[in-house]
C-alpha positions as CSV (number, residue, x, y, z in Angstrom):
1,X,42.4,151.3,77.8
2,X,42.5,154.8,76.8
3,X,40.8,156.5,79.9
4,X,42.4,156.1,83.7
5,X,40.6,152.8,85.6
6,X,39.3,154.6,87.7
7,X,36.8,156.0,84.7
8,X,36.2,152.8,82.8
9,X,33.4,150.2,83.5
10,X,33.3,147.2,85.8
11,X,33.4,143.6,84.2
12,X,30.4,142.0,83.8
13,X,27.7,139.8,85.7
14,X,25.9,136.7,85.1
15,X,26.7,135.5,81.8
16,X,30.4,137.3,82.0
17,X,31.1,136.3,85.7
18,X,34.0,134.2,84.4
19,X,35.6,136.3,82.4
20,X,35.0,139.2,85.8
21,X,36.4,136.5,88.2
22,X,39.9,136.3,85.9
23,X,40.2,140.2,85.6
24,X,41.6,142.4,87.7
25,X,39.1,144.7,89.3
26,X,39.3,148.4,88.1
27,X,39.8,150.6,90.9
28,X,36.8,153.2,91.7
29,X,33.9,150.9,90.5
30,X,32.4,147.8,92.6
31,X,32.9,144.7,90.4
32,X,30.1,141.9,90.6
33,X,31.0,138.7,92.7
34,X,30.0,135.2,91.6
35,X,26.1,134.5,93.0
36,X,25.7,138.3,93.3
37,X,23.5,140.7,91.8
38,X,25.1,143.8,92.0
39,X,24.9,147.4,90.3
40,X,27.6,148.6,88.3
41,X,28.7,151.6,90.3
42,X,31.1,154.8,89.9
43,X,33.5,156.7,92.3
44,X,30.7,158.1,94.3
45,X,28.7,155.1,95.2
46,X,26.2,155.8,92.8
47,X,24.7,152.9,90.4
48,X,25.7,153.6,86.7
49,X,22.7,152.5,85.3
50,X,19.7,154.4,87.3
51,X,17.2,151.6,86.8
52,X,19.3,149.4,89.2
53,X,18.2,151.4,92.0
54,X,15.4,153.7,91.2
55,X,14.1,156.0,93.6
56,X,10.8,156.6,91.1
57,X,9.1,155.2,88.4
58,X,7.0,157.1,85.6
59,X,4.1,154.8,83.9
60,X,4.3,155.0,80.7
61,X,2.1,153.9,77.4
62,X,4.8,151.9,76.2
63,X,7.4,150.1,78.9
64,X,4.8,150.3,81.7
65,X,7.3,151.9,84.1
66,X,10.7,153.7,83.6
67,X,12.5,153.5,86.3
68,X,14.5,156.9,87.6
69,X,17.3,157.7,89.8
70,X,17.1,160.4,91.9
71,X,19.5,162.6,89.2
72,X,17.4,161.9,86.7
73,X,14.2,163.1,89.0
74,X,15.9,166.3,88.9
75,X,16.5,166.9,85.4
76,X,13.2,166.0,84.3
77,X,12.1,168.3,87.7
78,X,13.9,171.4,85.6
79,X,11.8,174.2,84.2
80,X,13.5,173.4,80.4
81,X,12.3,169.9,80.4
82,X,9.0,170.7,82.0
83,X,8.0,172.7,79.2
84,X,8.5,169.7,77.0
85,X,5.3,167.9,78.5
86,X,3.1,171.1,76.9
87,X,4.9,170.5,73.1
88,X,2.9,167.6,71.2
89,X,5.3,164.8,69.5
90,X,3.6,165.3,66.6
91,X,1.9,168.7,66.5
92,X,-0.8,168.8,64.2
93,X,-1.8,165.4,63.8
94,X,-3.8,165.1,66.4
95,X,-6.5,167.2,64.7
96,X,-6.7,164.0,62.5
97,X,-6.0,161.1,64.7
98,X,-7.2,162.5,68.2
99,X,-5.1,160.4,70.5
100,X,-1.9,162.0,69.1
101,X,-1.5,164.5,71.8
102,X,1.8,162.5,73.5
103,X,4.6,164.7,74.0
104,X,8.1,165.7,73.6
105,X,8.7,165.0,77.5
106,X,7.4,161.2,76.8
107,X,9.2,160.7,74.1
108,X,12.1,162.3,76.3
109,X,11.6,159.4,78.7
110,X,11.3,156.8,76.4
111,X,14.8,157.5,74.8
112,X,16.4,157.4,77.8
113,X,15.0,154.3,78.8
114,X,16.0,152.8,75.5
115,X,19.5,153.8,76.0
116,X,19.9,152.3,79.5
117,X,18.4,149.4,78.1
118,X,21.1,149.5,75.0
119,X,23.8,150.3,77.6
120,X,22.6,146.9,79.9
121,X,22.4,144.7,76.7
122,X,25.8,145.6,75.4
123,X,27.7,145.5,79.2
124,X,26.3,141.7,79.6
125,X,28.5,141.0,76.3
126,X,31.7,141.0,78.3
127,X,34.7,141.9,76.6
128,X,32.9,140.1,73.5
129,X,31.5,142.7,71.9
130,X,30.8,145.1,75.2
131,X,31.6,147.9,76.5
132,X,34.7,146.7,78.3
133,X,37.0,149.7,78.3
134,X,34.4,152.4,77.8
135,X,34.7,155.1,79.5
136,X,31.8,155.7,82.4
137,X,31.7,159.4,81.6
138,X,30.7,158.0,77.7
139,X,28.1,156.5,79.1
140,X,26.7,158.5,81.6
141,X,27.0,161.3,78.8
142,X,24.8,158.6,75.9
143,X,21.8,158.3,78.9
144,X,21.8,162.1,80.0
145,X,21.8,162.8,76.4
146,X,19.6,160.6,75.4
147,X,17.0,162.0,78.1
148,X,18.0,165.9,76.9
149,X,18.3,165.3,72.9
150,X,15.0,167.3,72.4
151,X,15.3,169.9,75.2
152,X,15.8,172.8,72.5
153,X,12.8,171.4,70.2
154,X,10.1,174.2,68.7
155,X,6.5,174.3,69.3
156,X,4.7,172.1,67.2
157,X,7.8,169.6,66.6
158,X,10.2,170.8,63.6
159,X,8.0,172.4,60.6
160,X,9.1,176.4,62.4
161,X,12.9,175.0,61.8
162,X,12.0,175.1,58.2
163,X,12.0,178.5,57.8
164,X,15.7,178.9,58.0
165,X,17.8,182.0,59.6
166,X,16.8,183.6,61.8
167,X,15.2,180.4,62.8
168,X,18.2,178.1,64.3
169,X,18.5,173.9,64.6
170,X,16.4,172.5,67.6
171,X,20.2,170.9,68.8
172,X,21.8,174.8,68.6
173,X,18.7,175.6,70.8
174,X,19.2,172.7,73.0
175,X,22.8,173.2,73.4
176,X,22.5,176.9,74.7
177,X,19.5,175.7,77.0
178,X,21.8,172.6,78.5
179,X,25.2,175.2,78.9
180,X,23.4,178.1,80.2
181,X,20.1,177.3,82.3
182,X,19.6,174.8,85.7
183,X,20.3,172.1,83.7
184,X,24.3,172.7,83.6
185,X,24.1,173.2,86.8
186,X,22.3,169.6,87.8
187,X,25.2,168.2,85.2
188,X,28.1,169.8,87.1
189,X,27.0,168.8,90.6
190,X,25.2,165.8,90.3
191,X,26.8,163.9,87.3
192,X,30.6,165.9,87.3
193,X,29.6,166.0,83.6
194,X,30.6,169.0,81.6
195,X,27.7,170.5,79.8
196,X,29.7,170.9,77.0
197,X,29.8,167.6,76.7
198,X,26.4,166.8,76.9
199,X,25.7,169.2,74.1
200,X,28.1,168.3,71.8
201,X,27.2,164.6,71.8
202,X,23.6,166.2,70.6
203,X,25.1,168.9,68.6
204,X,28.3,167.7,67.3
205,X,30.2,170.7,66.5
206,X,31.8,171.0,63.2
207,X,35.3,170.4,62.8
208,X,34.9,169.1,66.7
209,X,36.6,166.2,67.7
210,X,34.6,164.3,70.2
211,X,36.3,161.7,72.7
212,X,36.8,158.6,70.8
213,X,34.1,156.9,73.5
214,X,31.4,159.4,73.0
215,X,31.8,159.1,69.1
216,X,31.5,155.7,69.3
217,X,28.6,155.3,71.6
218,X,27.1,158.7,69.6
219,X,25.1,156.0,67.4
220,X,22.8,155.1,69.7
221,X,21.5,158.5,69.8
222,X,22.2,159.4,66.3
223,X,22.1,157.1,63.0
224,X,20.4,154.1,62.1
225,X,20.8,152.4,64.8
226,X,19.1,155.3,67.4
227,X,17.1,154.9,70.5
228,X,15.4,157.9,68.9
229,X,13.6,156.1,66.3
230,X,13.2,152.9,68.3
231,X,10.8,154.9,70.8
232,X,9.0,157.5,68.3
233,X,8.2,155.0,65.5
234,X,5.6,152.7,68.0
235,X,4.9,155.0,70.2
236,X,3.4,157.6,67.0
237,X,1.9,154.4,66.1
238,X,-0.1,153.7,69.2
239,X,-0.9,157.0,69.9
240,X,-2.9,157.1,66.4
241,X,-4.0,153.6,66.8
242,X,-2.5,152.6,63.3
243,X,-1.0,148.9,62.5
244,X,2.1,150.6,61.4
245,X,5.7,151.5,63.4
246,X,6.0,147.9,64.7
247,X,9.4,147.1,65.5
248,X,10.6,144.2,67.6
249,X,13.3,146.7,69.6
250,X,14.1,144.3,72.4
251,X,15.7,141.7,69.8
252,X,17.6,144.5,68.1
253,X,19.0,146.0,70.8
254,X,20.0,142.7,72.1
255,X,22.0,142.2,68.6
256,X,23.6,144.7,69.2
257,X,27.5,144.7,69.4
258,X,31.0,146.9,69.9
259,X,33.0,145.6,66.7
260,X,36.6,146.6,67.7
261,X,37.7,147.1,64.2
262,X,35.0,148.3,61.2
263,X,37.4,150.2,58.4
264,X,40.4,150.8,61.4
265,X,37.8,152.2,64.4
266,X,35.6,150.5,66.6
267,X,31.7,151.2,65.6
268,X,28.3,149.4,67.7
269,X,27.5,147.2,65.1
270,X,24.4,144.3,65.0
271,X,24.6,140.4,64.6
272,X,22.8,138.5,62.0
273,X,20.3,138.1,64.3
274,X,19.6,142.0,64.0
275,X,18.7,142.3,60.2
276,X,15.3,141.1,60.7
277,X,14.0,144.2,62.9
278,X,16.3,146.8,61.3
279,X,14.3,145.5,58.0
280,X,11.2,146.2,60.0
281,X,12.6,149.5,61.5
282,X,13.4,150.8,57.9
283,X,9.5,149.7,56.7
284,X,8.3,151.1,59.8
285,X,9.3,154.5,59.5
286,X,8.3,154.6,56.0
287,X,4.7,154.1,56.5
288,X,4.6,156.3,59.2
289,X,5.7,159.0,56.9
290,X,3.0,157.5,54.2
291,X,0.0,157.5,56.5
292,X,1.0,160.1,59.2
293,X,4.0,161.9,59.0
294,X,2.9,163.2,55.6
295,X,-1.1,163.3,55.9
296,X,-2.2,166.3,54.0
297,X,-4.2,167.6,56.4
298,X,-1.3,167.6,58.7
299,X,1.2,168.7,56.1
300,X,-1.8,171.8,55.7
301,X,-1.8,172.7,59.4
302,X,1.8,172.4,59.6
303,X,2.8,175.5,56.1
304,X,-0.2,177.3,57.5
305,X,1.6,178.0,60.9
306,X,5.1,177.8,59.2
307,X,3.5,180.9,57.3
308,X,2.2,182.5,60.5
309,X,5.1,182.8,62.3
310,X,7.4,183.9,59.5
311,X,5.0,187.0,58.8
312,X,5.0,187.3,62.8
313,X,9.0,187.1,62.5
314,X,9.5,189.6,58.9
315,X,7.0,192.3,61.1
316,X,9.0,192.4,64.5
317,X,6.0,191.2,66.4
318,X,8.1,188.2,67.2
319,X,11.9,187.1,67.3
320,X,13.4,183.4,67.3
321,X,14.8,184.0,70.5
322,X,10.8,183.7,72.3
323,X,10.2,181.2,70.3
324,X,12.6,179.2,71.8
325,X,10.8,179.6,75.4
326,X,6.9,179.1,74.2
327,X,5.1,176.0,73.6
328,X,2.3,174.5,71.6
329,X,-0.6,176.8,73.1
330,X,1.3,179.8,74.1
331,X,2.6,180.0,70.5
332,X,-1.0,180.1,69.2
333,X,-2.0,182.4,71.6
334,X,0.8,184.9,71.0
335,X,-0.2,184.4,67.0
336,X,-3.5,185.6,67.4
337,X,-3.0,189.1,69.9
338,X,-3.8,192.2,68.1
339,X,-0.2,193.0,67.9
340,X,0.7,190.5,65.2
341,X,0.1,191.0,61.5
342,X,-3.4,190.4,60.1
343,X,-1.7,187.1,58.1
344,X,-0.9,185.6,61.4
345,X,-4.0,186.2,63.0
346,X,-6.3,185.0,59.9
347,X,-4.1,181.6,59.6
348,X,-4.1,180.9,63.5
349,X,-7.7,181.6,63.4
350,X,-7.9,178.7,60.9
351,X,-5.8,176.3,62.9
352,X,-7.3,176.9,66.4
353,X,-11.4,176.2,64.3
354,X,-9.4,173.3,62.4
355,X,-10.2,174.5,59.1
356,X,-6.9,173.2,57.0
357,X,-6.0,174.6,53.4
358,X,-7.0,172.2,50.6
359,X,-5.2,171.1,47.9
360,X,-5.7,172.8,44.5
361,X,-3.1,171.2,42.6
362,X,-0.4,168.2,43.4
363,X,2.9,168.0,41.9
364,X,5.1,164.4,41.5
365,X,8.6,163.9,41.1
366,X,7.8,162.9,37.6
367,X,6.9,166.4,36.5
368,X,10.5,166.6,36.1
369,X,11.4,170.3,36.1
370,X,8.3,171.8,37.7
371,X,8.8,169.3,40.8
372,X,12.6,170.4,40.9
373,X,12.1,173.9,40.8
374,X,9.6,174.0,43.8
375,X,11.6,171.5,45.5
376,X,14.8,174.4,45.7
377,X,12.3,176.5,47.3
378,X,12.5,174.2,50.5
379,X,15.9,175.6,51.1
380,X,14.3,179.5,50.3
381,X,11.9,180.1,52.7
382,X,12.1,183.7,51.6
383,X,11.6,183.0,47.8
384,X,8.5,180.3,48.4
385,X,6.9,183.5,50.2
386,X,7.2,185.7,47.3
387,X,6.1,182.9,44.8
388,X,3.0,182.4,46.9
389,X,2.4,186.1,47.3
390,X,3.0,186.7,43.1
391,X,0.8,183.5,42.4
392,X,-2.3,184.8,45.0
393,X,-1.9,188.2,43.2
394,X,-2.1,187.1,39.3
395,X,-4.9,184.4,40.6
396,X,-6.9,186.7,42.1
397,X,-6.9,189.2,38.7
398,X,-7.5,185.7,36.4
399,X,-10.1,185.0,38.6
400,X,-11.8,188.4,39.3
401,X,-11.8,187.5,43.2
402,X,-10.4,188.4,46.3
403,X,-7.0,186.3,47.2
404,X,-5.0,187.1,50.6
405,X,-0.9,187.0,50.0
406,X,-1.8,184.4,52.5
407,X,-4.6,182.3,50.6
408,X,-1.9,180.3,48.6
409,X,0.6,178.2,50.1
410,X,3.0,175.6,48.8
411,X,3.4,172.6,50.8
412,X,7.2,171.1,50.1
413,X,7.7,168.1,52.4
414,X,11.7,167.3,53.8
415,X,13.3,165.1,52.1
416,X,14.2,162.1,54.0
417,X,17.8,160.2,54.2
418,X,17.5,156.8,54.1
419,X,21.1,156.1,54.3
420,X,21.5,152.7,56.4
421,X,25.6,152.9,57.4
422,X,25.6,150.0,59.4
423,X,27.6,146.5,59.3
424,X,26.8,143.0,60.8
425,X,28.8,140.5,62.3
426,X,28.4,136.6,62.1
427,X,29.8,134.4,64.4
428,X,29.6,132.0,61.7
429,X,29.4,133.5,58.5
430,X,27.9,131.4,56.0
431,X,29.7,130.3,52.9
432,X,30.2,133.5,50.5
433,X,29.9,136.0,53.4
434,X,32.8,137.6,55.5
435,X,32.4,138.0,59.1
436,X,31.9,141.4,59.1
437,X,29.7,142.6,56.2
438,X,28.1,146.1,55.1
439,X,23.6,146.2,55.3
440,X,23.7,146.3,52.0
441,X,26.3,142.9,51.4
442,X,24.1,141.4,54.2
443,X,20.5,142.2,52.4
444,X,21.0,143.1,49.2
445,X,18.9,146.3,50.2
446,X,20.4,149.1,48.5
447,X,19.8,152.9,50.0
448,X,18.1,154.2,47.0
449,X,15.5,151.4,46.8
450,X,13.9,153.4,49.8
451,X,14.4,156.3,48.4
452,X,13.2,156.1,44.9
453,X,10.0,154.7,46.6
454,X,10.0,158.0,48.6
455,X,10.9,160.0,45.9
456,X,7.7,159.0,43.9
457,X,5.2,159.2,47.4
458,X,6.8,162.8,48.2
459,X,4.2,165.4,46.9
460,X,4.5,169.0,46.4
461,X,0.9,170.8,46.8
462,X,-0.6,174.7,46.6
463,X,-2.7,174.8,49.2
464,X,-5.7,177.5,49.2
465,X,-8.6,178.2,51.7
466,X,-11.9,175.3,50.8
467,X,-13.4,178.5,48.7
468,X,-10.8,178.4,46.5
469,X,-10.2,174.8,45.6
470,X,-13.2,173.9,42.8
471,X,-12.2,177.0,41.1
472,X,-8.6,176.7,41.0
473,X,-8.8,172.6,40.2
474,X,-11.4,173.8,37.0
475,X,-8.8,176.1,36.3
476,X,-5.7,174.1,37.0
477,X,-4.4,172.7,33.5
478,X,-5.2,177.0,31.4
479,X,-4.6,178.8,34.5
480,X,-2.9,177.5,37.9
481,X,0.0,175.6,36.2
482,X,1.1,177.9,34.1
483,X,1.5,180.2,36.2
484,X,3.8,178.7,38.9
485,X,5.4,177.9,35.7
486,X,6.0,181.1,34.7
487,X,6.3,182.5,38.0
488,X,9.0,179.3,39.1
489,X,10.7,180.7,35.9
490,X,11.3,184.2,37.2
């Protein structure tokens, strides 16, 4: 083992009991006894898992209750993760689908349940394929993490993280808020956990090594395989009442497996029996970003307020450092004081009376150079502003009319990664196969058949005020294109 006994985990019960009865006990935790139903427990007395004896329960719209301990009580108690209950999961949309107002602090919840749960299914494997050896600091770490991964998040869920400096990662934001507020302090006393830790198994630092236990159990927070996606991709879903986002998560977390050697290091890897919901998990989250994620109404909302707060930010009205500490209606209500340029007032006027930007003219991957040349203005929040600005300008003298710098707005989606780095195991292989095989030897699925398929589905729009749509679509082919053409160019 590479961590003293007294930090590693007990063997395992039921299904494990004879492999517990031949081990020797590890000093510091109580192991389970034949007949016995027992929490695993660390140095303190305390249950390792804090479902085994909650001293609360939180009903929720997807597990029916999640269970707390009474550390957990008082992290989710803490002003930091409070304010996660007032910033929506998936801001905008539900000015489209109206049941879409669950939060970040759900979601919160639900992650952490899913990583207990992932923690349970993989100590009932024993030594085969378990967590024997683990160290119980890596674990405790994955489930505090897992309840903290978006304490840093934004109002209005990631589109203000698009605007680049001074604008900073959601994780960089968490990490400051988990290593400087009452949160380290509940870490240090309560869990003896470093809050360093905590935040680099979020926000990995570069050139970081992290213990070899936290990198391994890292992927169930991180990577295909997260507890992040398992609980946002059905509970979007049933919050906007859409067939889509069905994944069967109890049979893939219990596939799940600790592989002791994939390419010389251990990694959590999945039985055959797993391929059948990671398939789903992977066609999941693509229609959600179809249908929802990438609406155009909620893309509108979502560059309209992008574009308020980086005129709010370029005028001093408002700094990334506040932003950090608002939420979802604060942040409109700061937007809209007198103090604040006339840009962000006029657009938060539109998106509190729900009156979205329209689109005047979409643009495919298969424009070829056009779709590649706004796509770099993703990474340029500062050069898409000055393209918008020139293009309301020149439109507004083609057109004889009155354009605001803030009338025309280009709408460039994230690009998505769907990378899938993760191997299966057989038991039995069948004939032609290896034990231990890559997703795409086991499927045949290569990574860019979901992304050419997303390539073609990802749109580029301008976006103008309703007034300005039928004039700029009649004008679209002698007038609108080339000019971003020209101005693209530049």
């Amino acid at each position: 083992m590479k961590e003293q006994a007294t930090d590693s985990l007990a063997l395992e019960r039921q299904g494990a009991l004879a492999e517990a009865e031949e081990a020797e006990p590890l000093e510091g935790l109580e192991v389970a006894q034949p007949g016995m139903w027992q929490p695993w427990r660390d140095r303190r007395g305390l249950p390792l898992l804090p479902d085994e004896e909650p001293v609360s329960t939180v009903r929720d719209s997807l597990y029916d209750l999640i269970p707390l301990g009474p550390r957990e009580i008082k992290l989710i108690g803490s002003a930091p993760f409070l304010r996660l209950q007032k910033v929506k999961q998936l801001g905008f949309v539900y000015r489209i689908w109206p049941g879409a107002t669950h939060t970040r602090y759900e979601h919160s919840l639900g992650c952490y349940h899913l990583a207990v749960r992932a923690v349970r299914a993989l100590l009932q494997r024993g030594s085969n394929g378990g967590l024997y050896g683990v160290s119980l600091k890596s674990v405790q770490t994955l489930i505090v993490a897992a309840l903290l991964h978006d304490i840093g998040h934004y109002p209005f869920s990631h589109v203000i993280e698009e605007l680049g400096h001074p604008i900073i990662a959601h994780e960089r934001v968490g990490r400051s808020i988990i290593e400087n507020s009452e949160i380290a302090a509940i870490l240090e006393e309560e869990y003896q956990l470093s809050p360093e830790r905590v935040a680099d198994f979020i926000d990995p630092p570069p050139g970081k090594r992290l213990p070899e236990d936290d990198e391994l159990l890292r992927s169930l927070l991180s990577g295909a395989l997260d507890v992040d996606k398992l609980d946002y991709l059905p509970r979007d879903a049933r919050a906007c009442n859409v067939p889509y986002g069905g994944v069967d998560v109890a049979r893939l977390q219990g596939a799940l497996r600790v592989h002791p050697n994939v390419q010389g290091q251990r990694r959590i890897v999945v039985t055959h029996k797993g391929i059948s919901p990671l398939h789903s998990l992977l066609h999941a989250r693509q229609e959600m970003f179809d249908n929802i994620y990438w609406h155009h109404t909620n893309r509108a909302f979502q560059v309209m307020l992008m574009r308020a707060v980086q005129e709010a930010l370029l005028a001093g009205a408002l700094s990334a450092e506040r932003l950090t500490g608002l939420d979802d209606a604060s942040l409109l209500t700061l937007l809209a004081e007198p103090q604040m340029p006339p840009a962000s007032r006029a657009l938060t006027e539109a998106l509190e009376l729900r009156r979205p930007y329209k689109d005047a003219l979409e643009i495919s991957r298969p424009a070829g150079q056009l779709f590649q040349r706004l796509d770099a203005l993703y990474w340029d929040a500062q050069r898409r502003r000055r393209v918008e600005q020139a293009l309301a300008a020149e439109l507004a003298r083609a057109l004889g009319t009155e354009i605001a710098d803030y009338e025309v707005l280009i709408d460039i989606p994230r690009p998505v990664n769907w990378e899938m780095d993760v191997w299966v195991w057989f038991a039995n292989p069948p004939v032609g196969m290896e034990a231990l095989v890559t997703w795409v030897e086991a499927t045949g699925l290569q990574p860019d058949d979901l992304a050419r398929y997303e390539l073609h589905q990802r749109r580029i729009r301008v976006l103008v005020p309703e007034r300005l749509r039928a004039p700029l679509r009649a004008h679209r082919q002698d007038l609108l294109l080339p000019l971003l053409q020209r101005l693209l160019a530049m």
